[in-house]
N, C-alpha and C positions, 0 to 999 in steps of 0.2 A: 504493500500500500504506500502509495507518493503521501511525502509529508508536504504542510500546506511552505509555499514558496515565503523566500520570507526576504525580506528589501530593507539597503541600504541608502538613505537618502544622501543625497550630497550636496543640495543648492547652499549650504553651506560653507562649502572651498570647492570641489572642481567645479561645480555647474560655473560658477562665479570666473574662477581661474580661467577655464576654459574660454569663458565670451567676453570677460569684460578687465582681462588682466590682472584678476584677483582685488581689484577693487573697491570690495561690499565692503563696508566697514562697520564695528560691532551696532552701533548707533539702529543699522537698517538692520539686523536681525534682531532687537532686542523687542520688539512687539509682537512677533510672531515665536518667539520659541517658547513658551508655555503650551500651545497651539500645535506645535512639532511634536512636544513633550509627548501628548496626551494620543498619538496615532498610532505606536505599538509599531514603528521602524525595528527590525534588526539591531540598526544603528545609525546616526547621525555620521556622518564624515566631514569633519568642519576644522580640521587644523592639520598641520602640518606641509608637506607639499610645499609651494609659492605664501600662502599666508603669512610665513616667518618673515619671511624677508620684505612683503607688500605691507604689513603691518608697521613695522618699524622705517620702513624707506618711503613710503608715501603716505602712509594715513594717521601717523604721529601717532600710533596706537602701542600698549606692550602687548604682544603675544601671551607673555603668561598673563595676564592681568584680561585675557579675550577667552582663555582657555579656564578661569576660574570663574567666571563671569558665566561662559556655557553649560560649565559641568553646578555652578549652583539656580540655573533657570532651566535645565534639564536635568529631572535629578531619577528619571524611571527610564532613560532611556542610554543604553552604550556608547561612549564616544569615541568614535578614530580616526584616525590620527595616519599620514604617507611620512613616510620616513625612506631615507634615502639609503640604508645598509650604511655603510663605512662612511658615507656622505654626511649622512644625516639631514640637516637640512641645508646644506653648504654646498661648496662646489668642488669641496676638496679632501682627501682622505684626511680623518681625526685619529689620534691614539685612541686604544679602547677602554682606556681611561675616563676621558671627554665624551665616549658613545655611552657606557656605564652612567655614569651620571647623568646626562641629559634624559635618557631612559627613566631612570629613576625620578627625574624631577616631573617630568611628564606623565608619569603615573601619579605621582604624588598631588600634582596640581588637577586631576581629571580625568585622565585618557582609560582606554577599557582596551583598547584594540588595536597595535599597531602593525599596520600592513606596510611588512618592509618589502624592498626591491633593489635589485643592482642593475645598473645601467646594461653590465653586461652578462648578465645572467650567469656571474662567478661566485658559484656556492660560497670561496672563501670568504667574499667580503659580506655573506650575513650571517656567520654560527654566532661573530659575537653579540649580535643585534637581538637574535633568536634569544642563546641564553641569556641577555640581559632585561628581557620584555617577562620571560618565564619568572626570573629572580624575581621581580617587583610585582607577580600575580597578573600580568596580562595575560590576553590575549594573541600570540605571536603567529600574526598570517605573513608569509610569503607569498610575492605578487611574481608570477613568469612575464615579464616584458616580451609580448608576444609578436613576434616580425616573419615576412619570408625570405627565403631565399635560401641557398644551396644547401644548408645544412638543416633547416627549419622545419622539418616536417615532425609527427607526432610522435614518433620514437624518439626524438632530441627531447619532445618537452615531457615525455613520458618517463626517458631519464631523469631528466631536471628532475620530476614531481616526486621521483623516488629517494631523489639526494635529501629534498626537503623533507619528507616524511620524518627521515632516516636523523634528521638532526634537532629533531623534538620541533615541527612547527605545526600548530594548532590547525591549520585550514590553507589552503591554497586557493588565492587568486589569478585568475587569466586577466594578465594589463594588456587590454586591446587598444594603448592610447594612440593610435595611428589610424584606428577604423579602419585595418587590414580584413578582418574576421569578416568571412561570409558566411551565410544560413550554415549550408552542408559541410563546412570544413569546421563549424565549430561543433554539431550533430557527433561527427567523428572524432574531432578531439575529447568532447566531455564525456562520450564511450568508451574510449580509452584509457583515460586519465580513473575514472571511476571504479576500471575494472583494476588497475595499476597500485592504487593506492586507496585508504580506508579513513582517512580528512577529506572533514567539508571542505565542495569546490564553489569559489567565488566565482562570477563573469563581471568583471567591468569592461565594457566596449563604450566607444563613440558613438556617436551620429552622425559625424563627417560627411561620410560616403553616405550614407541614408538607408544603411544592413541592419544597425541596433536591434531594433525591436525584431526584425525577422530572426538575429542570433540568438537573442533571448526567447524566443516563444523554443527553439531548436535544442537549445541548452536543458531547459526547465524539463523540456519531457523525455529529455535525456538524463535526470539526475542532476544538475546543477542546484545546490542549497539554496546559494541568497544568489541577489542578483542587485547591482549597483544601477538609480536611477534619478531623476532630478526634478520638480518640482517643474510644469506643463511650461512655464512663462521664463523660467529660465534652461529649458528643455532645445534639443534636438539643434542643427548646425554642428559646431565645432563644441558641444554638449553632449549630454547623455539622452536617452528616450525617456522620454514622461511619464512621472510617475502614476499619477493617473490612468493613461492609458493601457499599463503595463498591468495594476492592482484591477483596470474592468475586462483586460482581456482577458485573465483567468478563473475570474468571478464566478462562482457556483461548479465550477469542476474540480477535482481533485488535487490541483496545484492552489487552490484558492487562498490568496493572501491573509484573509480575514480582516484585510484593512476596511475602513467605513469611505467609500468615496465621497459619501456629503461633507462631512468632516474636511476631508482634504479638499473639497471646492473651495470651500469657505479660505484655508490656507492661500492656496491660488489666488484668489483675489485681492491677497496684501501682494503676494509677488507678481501682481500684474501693475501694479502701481509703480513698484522698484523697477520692472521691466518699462516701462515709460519713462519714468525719470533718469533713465542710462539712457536709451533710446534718444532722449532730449538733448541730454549734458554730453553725447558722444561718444561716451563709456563705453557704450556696447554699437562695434560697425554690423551697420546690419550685414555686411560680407559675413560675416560670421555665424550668420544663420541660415544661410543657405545652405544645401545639401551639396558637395563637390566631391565627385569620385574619381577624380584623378587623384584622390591619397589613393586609390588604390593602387595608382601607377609610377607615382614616386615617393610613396610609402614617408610622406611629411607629415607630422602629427600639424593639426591646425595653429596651434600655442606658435609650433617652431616655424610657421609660415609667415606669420604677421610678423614673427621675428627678424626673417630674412629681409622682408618687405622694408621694416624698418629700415636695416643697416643698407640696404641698396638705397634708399630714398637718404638717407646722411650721405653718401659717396657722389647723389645724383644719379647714378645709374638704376633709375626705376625700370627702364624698360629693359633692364637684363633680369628677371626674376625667373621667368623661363626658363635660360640659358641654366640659371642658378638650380633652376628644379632640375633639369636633364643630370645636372653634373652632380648632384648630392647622391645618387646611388653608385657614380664612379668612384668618389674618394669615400662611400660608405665600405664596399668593395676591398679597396687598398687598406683599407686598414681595421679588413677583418669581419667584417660583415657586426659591428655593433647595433642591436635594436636601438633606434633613434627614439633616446627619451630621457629626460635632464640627466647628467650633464651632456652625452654621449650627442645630444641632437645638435645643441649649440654648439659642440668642437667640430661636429661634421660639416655644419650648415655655415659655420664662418669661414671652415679652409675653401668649402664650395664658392663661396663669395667672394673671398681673396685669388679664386684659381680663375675666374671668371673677369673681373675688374680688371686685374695683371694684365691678362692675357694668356697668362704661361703658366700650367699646372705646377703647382708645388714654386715658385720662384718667392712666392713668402710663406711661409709657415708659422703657425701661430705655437706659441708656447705650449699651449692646451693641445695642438694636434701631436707637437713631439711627445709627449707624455704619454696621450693614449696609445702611441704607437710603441712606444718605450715600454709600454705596460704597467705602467702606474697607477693604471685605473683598475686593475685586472689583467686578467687572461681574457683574450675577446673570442668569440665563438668560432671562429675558423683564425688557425695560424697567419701573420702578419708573412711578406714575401720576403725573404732578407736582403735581398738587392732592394727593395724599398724603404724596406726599414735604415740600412745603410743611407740611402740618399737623404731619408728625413733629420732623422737623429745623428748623423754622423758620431762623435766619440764618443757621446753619452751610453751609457751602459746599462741594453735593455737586462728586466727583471723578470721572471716566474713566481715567485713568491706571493702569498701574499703583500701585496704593500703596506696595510699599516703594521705588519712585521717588520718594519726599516724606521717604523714611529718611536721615539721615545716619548713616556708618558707626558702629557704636556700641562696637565689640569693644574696642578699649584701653581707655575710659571704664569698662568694664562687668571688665576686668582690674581695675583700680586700687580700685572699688568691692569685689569679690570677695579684693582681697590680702591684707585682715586674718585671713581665714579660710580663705579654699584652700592647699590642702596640695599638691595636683593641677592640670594644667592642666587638666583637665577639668570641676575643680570648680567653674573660671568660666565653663564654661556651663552645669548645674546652675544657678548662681545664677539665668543668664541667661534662664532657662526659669522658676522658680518664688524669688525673692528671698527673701521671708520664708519658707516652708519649706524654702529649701537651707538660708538662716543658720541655722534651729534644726538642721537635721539637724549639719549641720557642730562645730552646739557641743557635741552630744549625742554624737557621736561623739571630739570631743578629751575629753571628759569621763568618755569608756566609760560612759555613760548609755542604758536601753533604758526605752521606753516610747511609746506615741503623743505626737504632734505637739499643745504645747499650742496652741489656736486655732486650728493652723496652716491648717485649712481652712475658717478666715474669708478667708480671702486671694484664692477668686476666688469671683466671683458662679455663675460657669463652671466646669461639675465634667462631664469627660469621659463620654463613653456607645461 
């Protein structure tokens, strides 16, 4: 007998991340989450991800102070939380020191659920993410960063799901943040995957392409547990499928959510209000709600398109964005076929833009692409060519190991740095995640000062999607 289907909402960070660059600020959730509270979600999905760093770099907000705020306006409902594996929520391997701790402070402040991922689907960089979510009583789901290509078919992710079993994680996620997934490839992977391993399977997919809801009806009566979806008004585009539609498609059959749809109308019409006043203010380009299935054919997540968009419109060369889409599965290619998704999309998506403006492939290379090629990020899923590797990296000395095994502990140093300024223990890891925008927020706040971040987002070459 199918148990009833059971949903994770997210118009709380990706629905939001996805359309309007993570934008929403606690202010516009704070009327409607008692309302959230009381629908009997799975889970709420509202922090982590891009929130960290939009919080503190444009909306003069603290993260933890948004995360204590949620967790005491929803107090019957699970909260979680995207986390980046070795990342966290930075753009750069942390000792696991700084991952221990931040974990810790994260449960401690509210989280129930942490769905970690690696860019490059290297077991190494999440056992210590796993045991540190299990130590503090979470939740620990590992998410498969789901892409195609030569190696990607379902005996790869079938392994994967066995490595994750195998290293105590609570449930597994399918990250479809590309909107790759079609109906019958995902029928067959959640066949797979179900038969493979004995942890609940998550689906998070897009709407990009405009497959969402066709993968989820496919999933569901294949076995899929929960299923990730987003509130109708901040729904579908470069979003998830609507949650609405998703809890009437199943209504009175065996998968039946048990959710109250009048309930959740009533929700929908605050976030149709937020949906107009982004609409208004710009926030949200209506490009981004269209349905575009050429992600199916240069496999760009939408986050890391508006991306590229950006950086070619600062160069002036808008009208190379094309040129830039053909070439990102080239230098994806070269350096190993990485699923494109933070940080892995923006090191790809930048050398693609620099190989294109140049002229000349590879005549500049970004720091971030020596690295990932160097292997600092991981092992990436098909071997690097070593005559390329050579050209990129020349004397640098690629690694196999894990990387943050080259980490010495860093958390007291990064205390003592952070003590002029933090108020909070928490503050030093803010600092630890973004240095020069924690210190301005921090000063803006002893200051009771409101306004954007001056500079503040010269400080990574690397801007979340």
């Amino acid at each position: 007998m199918a148990k009833k289907l059971k949903i994770t909402e997210t118009v709380l960070r990706d629905a939001h991340q996805s359309l309007l660059a993570t934008r929403m600020p606690l202010s516009d959730m704070l009327p409607i989450l008692p309302e959230l509270d009381k629908i009997g979600f799975y889970s709420l999905e509202c922090w982590g991800g891009a929130t960290f760093d939009a919080c503190l770099r444009f909306l003069d907000e603290d993260p933890w102070e948004r995360l204590r705020t949620l967790r005491k306006e929803c107090p019957n409902t699970k909260l979680q939380m995207l986390f980046r594996g070795q990342n966290m929520l930075g753009y750069r391997h942390y000792a696991d020191d700084v991952l221990e701790y931040f974990v810790q402070k994260s449960v401690a402040n509210g989280i129930d659920i942490i769905r970690i991922f690696d860019a490059l689907n290297d077991i190494k960089n999440l056992e210590t993410a796993v045991k540190a979510a299990k130590k503090e009583g979470a939740h620990a789901q590992i998410a498969m960063s789901y892409t195609t290509g030569p190696v990607f078919d379902n005996k790869y992710y079938v392994d994967y799901a066995k490595k994750i079993e195998a290293i105590g994680a609570d449930s597994i996620c399918i990250k479809d943040m590309a909107a790759l997934l079609t109906p019958y490839k995902c029928e067959s992977l959640i066949k797979d995957l179900k038969k493979a391993v004995n942890i609940p399977i998550q689906l998070h997919t897009h709407a990009t392409a405009g497959l969402s809801s066709m993968c989820i009806m496919k999933a569901v009566e294949n076995g899929c547990d929960v299923v990730d979806t987003a509130m109708s008004p901040l729904a579908d585009g470069t979003s998830h499928s609507p949650t609405e539609s998703i809890v009437a498609a199943f209504q009175g059959t065996k998968y039946d959510t048990g959710l109250d749809l009048a309930a959740l109308a009533n929700i929908r019409e605050y976030f149709m209000g937020l949906r107009q006043k982004y609409l208004d203010s710009g926030l949200i380009d209506p490009k981004m709600l269209a349905t575009d299935a050429s992600a199916l054919l240069y496999q760009v997540p939408g986050g890391m398109l508006s991306n590229l968009l950006s950086q070619l419109k600062q160069a002036g060369k808008e009208d190379k964005l094309l040129d830039v889409m053909k070439e990102v599965p080239n230098v994806r290619k070269d350096a190993g076929y990485p699923p494109l998704v933070t940080p892995s999309s923006q090191i790809v998506g930048t050398q693609a833009v620099f190989n294109v403006i140049t002229g000349e492939r590879y005549k500049m290379v970004t720091n971030e692409f020596k690295d990932l090629v160097a292997g600092k990020y991981g092992t990436t899923p098909l071997p690097i060519d070593p005559k390329f590797r050579t050209k990129i990296i020349g004397d640098m000395q690629p690694i196999d190991c894990r990387p943050a095994d080259l980490l010495k502990p860093e958390l007291e140093e990064l205390k003592k740095e952070a003590a002029p300024f933090a108020e909070k223990e928490e503050d030093v890891l803010s600092y630890a995640m973004f240095p020069k925008v924690a210190k301005d927020f921090f000063e803006k706040r002893r200051n009771k000062k409101i306004g954007l971040n001056n500079n503040a987002d010269k400080e990574n070459m690397i801007h979340p999607v």
